[in-house]
C-alpha positions, 0 to 999 in steps of 0.5 A: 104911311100910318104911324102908330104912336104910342105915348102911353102908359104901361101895362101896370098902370093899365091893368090896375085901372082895370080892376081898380076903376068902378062906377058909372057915367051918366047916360047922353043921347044916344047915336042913330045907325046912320052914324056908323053906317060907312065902316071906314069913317073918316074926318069928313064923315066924322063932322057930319056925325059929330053934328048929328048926336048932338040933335038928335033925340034919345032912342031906345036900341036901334039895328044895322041890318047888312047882307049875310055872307055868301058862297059867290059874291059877298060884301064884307060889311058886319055881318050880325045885327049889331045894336048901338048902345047909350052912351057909357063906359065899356063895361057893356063889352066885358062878356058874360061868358067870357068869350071873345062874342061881341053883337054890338057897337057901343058909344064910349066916354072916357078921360085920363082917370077913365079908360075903357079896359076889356079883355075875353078868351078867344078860342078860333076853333068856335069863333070867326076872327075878331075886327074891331073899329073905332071912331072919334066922335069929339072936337078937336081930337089932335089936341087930346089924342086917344091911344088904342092898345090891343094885347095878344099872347105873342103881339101887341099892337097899337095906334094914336088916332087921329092918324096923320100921313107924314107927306101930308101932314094936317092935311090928311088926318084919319080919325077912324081906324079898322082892324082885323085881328090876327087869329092865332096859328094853329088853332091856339086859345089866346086871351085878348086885352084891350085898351083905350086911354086918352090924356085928356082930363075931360070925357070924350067920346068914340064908337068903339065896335067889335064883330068876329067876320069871316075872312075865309076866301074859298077858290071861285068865290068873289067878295067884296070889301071896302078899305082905307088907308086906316081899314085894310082887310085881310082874306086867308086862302087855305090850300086844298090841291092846289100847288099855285093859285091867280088872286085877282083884284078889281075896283068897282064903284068908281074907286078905279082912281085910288091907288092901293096895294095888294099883298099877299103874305104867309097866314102867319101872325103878325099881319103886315097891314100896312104900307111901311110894313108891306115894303119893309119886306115879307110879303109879295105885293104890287100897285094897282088903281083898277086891276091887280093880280098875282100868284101865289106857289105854295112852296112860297106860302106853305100855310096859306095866303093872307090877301091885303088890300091897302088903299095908300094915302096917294096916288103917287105911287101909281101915277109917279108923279107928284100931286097936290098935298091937298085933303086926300082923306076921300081915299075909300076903295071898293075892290072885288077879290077872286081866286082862281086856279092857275096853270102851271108848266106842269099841265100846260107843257103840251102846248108849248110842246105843239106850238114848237113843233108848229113853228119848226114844221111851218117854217123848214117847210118853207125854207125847203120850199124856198130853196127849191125854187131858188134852185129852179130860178137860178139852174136854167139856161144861161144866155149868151152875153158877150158882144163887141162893145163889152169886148172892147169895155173889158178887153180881150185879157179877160183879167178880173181877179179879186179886185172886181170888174167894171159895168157900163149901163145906159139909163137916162141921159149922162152922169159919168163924171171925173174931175171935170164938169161935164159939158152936156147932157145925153139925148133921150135916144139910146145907143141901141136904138141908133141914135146917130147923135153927137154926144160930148166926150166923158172921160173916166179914170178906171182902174181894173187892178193896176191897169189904168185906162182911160174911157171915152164917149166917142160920136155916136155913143161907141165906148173906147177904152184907151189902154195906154200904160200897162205899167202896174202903178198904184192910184192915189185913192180907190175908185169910187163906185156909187157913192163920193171919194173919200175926204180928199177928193170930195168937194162940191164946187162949181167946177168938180163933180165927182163920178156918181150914179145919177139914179134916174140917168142912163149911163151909169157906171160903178165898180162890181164887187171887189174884195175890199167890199167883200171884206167889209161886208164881213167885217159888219156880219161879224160886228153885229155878233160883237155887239149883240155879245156886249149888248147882252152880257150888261142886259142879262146882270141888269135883269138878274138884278130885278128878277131878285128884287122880284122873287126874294123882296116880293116887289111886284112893281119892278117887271110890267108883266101880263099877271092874268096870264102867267105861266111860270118855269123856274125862275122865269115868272112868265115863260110864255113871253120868253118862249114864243120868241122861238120864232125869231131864233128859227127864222134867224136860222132859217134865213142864214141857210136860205142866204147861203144857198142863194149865194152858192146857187148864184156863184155857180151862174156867174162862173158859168158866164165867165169874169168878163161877162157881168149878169145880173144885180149885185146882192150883198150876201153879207149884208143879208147875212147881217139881216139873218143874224139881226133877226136871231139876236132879236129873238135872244134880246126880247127873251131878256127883256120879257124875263122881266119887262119894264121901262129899262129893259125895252130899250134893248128888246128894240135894238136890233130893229134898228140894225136890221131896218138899216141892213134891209134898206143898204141891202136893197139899194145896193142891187142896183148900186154895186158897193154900198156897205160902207152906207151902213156905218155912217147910217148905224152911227146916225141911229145910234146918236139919235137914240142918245140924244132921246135921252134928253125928252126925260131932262128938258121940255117938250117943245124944246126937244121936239123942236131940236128933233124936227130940226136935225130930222129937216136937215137929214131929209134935206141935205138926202133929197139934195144927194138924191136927186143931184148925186144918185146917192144917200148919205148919212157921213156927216163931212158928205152932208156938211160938203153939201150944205158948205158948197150950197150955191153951186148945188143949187145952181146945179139942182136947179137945172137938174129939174128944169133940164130936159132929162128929168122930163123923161122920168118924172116918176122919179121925182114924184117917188121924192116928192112922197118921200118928202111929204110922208117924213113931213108927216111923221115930224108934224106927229112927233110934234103934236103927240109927243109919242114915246121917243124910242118908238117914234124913232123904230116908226121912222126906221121901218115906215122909210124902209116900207117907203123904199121897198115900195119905191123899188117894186113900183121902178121894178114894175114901171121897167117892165120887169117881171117878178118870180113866183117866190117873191110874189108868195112870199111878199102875199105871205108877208102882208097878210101876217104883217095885217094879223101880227099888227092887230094883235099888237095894238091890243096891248096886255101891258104898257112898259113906258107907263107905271107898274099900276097903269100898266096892269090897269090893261091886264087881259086873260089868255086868249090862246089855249090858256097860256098865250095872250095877244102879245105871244101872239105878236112874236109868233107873226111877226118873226113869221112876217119878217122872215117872209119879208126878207126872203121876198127881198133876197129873191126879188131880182131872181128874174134877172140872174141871166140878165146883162148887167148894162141891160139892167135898169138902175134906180 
């Protein structure tokens, strides 16, 4: 930052010298235009004109002839014919008339007994605003430095050159410097004083230039300027009309990689030109290398706007990282500055307005739509479905109760187990087929309440059930279903295997829905609210918090808005953003109506059938309710986060992606699975310690983290295709995970004749799913290795590319068992690709960059695409809540062709 530094001497001493100094020094060669030709001349160029002067031969008066201003596209050169004087004292700067009209450049010595003193009246009402330059032209000028002092009626400013940045030091000196004087408010006339000493007791030399410029920037004009860190310039916008105006910044002739400032402040004296003075406070400003824009309201700039452009000594603030404290005097930056009007809610409301209505009418229509083809799929006629062998499964008591019912299925080859080993394998033949194979015996302890029983797989594949004691006496533990005993129980060693669906067997026996899942499931809908609640309340302080830094410190960096498409509401700089998350709130609710008439419409079928007959897949309405309630709290949380965005706040915008990623993937393995809530915890804490140790990309290497990352995604990937292709489950509890790689060579052995053994020949399909499972995850960790993407991003690619994998891996079984799919499904999965396809590619034309910095970020900045006010980013919300909410009801209505179905009929995979 610039440091002004004035040793000097006081305003009696001056003024003395002023009227007590006379004579004149003797004429040197004069200077040529070249000398003065870059406007922001610094150390570099300075040599070279040092050089020149002293060469060159004695001339006459010579001109500068620059560009006139225009109404369209100006270049803030000076913009009269501006002569070069010889060599003398300032008296060639007192004007005759007295007023403040200068037309020259002038080459000055002086020395300790001869300053340079002038002082004119200024009259803004006649004349342009006055800009005044000076460059040291002698050697050595750290060691006699000169002092400029400028007096105005209410300000007086001043400067040491040469001008030294504190972080660089001697490596960064300016020996110029430029300036815009203030104009007085309201019109007032002002007498201008100027002084120029040095301590020096030899002469030295400098041009001192003084011109009166235009700094007027109407509405639709563009000019051009050229600015240092030394030379900022300043534009005044006055209002007309106008209650808000977009001012617009973009850097031209290769200057794109030089940090700078854009501020913009009320058109009040003094003007704050500088970057310590800019941060101090008072103005509104932001970084920018390529592009920068901001509104301005009048409320907050009642007299106009002063536009600042301020080159910064480094880059540092743009790229937040630390550069080499090399020569950065090279720091000119060409920026064209443009003003257009800006809508404001006050003429765009229509469109927010239409666009509300849109989406409400678009999507109850579809929930209609919907829930009359539920209605018709699950209200036709019912089948019966009793026959002797489930007679004899569920015995002629018909008790059900709240404690669930047991289901018997044949799928491919044998895999009940309790306690024992099991000491063969089914044959490929069916029981319905009439295979009159023996098969071995395969007990099972059940449990329908309290009534134990015993179940036994007689010759010729005929189910018994013994019903022995009917002696109501608790069990030790609760019947698992589809997934491994609690602790006590699961040990996988050679001689125990617990009782599990094998996902490509034939038999497979688990537990229906019993009031403990119940419960559970609602345990979790409610614990999504919990934490939604305690998510949002720390969410909403942290922004509140930089929304203040924003709106009474100007600090612009703190929210990575899209500043060429703001439309504000209060105080919310960009409503668009927050308002387009509509969409998930309306398909929140919307699915939670759809969930909860599938789940009432289904109740009606079951009561129909009876307790003893089972028919159809098992949904886990509450889980789906979770999926309803994650996509509204998404909306909500987005909401928050575009209020201001940054590379904080995303961490909660993704949140809940997560949580309803997971709660799809549990919701659509259970339909064939009986109970797996109890999946989602132990998957839900996995994620979330995913997330914490992403914490330490900030803290340690890349390869150090990548290659921990890959190692504990390996072992995920691993000890699951073990639990997968043994076990028929996934798991992500950490003791179930550990008993598999504690117990690793009975596993194995066990795994090894799974593959080998006759009964994975029959689906290979299975196999082949794993297999691509495998190499996709391989893929994505070979990615996460080279590219070193952003880390919680590379996580939400994780959840939904292995939720896409499981959803195609469920359609594609579906298929292969000859299932058929309903209509509304099929619509909705075709609405669904088609919206994820739009949705996607106005994704990836990113407006704004959270995880980069603030000036990066803006460096991607786009006008509004849609009606004025919308970017590709609202459109981003507006099809993707469309593309999710299609999504799930494809999934809740995917196995409505099986509602009247018999449950041992019902393939499982």
């Amino acid at each position: 930052m610039m440091a002004p530094n004035h040793r000097g001497l006081s305003l009696t001493i001056l003024l003395l010298l002023y009227h007590g100094v006379s004579g004149s020094i003797p004429e040197p060669p004069p200077t040529t235009p070249d000398e003065i030709a870059d406007t922001s001349t610094e150390t570099t160029a300075i040599t070279t004109l040092e050089t020149t002067m002293k060469t060159t031969p004695i001339q006459t008066t010579t001109t500068v002839t620059t560009t006139p201003v225009t109404s369209t596209a100006t270049t803030d050169e000076p913009v009269t014919d501006i002569p070069i004087q010889p060599e003398t004292d300032c008296q060639a700067f007192i004007p005759k008339s007295g007023k403040c009209r200068f037309s020259k450049a002038q080459k000055v010595n002086i020395s300790a007994s001869n300053p340079c003193l002038f002082k004119c009246h200024y009259n803004p009402a006649e004349l342009s605003p006055i800009r005044f330059e000076v460059h040291l032209t002698y050697k050595h000028p750290a060691q006699n430095p000169t002092f400029v002092t400028v007096k105005q009626r209410f300000f007086i400013s001043s400067w040491t050159l040469p001008i030294l940045f504190p972080d660089h030091g001697e490596n960064q000196k300016f020996t110029s410097i430029e300036k815009m004087l203030c104009p007085p408010t309201n019109l007032q006339n002002e007498t201008l004083e100027f002084y120029l000493t040095t301590e020096s007791t030899q002469n030295i030399s400098f041009i001192l230039g003084v011109s009166n410029q235009s700094y007027v920037l109407s509405m639709g004009d563009n000019v051009t300027v050229k600015a240092t860190p030394v030379s900022p310039w300043v534009k005044l916008f006055k209002w007309d009309k106008e209650d808000s105006i977009l001012v617009t910044a973009d850097s031209r002739d290769n200057s794109d990689t030089v940090c700078s400032i854009l501020a913009l402040q009320n058109a009040k004296c003094p003007v704050y030109a500088d970057e310590a003075e800019v941060r101090a406070g008072g103005t509104q400003f932001q970084t920018f290398t390529s592009r920068a824009g901001m509104v301005a309201r009048r409320e907050n700039f009642p007299d106009g706007v002063h536009i600042i452009v301020v080159p910064l000594p480094d880059d540092d603030p743009c790229t937040l990282a630390f550069s080499e404290r090399a020569n950065h005097t090279s720091r000119q930056k060409s920026v064209i500055l443009q003003v257009y009007n800006h809508a404001t809610i006050a003429s765009t409301w229509y469109v927010f307005l239409l666009t509300a209505g849109a989406m409400a009418t678009v999507i109850s229509s579809f929930t209609a739509l919907s829930i009359r083809m539920i209605r018709r799929n699950l209200t036709s006629e019912t089948v019966a479905v009793e026959d002797e062998d489930e007679r004899s499964l569920l015995g002629e008591s018909g008790h059900s109760g709240t404690h669930g019912r047991i289901r018997v299925e044949e799928m491919a080859g044998v895999s009940v187990l309790s306690g024992g080993e099991v000491g063969g394998t089914m044959s490929e033949g069916s029981r319905r087929e009439g295979v009159s194979q023996e098969r071995p015996f395969v007990s099972a302890s059940l449990s329908d309440g309290h009534l134990s029983r015993n179940v036994s797989n007689e010759p010729y594949g005929r189910l018994q059930i013994d019903n022995g004691s009917r002696d109501l006496q608790p069990l030790p533990y609760a019947v698992p279903s589809t997934y491994a005993p609690h602790h006590a129980v699961l040990n996988f060693s050679a001689s125990f295997n617990p009782r599990l669906v094998c996902w490509w067997k034939r038999l497979a026996v688990y537990e229906l829905r019993t009031a403990d899942a119940q419960v559970a499931e609602i345990g979790f809908q409610n614990n999504v609210l919990i934490m939604a609640v305690f998510t949002a309340l720390p969410t909403t302080e942290l922004v509140r918090s930089y929304l203040k830094l924003l709106l009474y410190h100007g600090q612009e960096d703190q929210c990575f808005f899209n500043s060429r498409c703001l439309t504000a509401f209060g105080t919310l700089p960009d409503f668009a953003r927050v308002f387009t998350n509509i969409g998930y709130l309306l398909c929140g609710a919307a699915f939670i109506i759809i969930v909860k008439e599938h789940k009432k419409f289904t109740e009606n079928i079951l009561r129909q059938y009876g307790a003893n007959n089972s028919v159809g897949v098992s949904r886990h309405y509450g889980l789906f309710m979770s999926v309803g309630y994650g996509l509204f709290i998404q909306g909500v949380m987005s909401s928050l986060y575009h209020t201001c965005p940054n590379s904080v706040t995303i961490r909660f915008d993704m949140m809940f992606v997560y949580v309803v990623a997971v709660a799809a993937v549990v919701s659509m393995w259970g339909f064939r699975h009986g109970d797996v809530t109890h999946h989602v915890y132990p998957t839900m804490v996995m994620v979330g310690m995913i997330l914490l140790m992403a914490e330490a990309r900030e803290w340690v290497s890349q390869a150090a983290f990548w290659t921990v990352l890959s190692l504990c995604y390996v072992f995920l990937m691993v000890t699951n295709t073990i639990l997968l292709t043994k076990y028929g489950v996934w798991s992500f509890s950490p003791y179930k995970m550990l008993m598999v790689w504690k117990g690793w060579r009975p596993v194995a052995e066990k795994l090894r004749n799974e593959l080998w053994g006759s009964a994975t020949t029959a689906k290979p399909l299975q196999i082949v799913r794993i297999v691509i499972g495998l190499v996709v995850n391989s893929a994505i960790i070979l990615f996460g290795c080279l590219a070193d993407p952003n880390i919680y991003s590379y996580i939400l690619m994780v959840c939904l590319i292995n939720m896409g994998l499981y959803f195609l891996n469920y359609v594609i079984a579906k298929i292969c068992e000859r299932e058929s799919v309903r209509a509304l499904p099929s619509i909705a999965l075709g609405i669904s690709l088609i919206l994820w396809i739009l949705a996607l590619a106005a994704f990836f034309f990113h407006s704004t960059d959270p995880e980069a910095s603030p000036s990066m970020s803006r460096a991607k900045n786009s006008p509004c695409e849609f009606f004025g006010v919308f970017d590709t980013h609202d459109a981003w919300h507006l099809m993707s809540a469309l593309a999710l909410f299609t999504f799930f009801v494809g999934i809740l209505t995917l196995d409505d062709d099986l509602c009247h179905t018999r449950s041992d009929k019902i393939h499982v995979f």
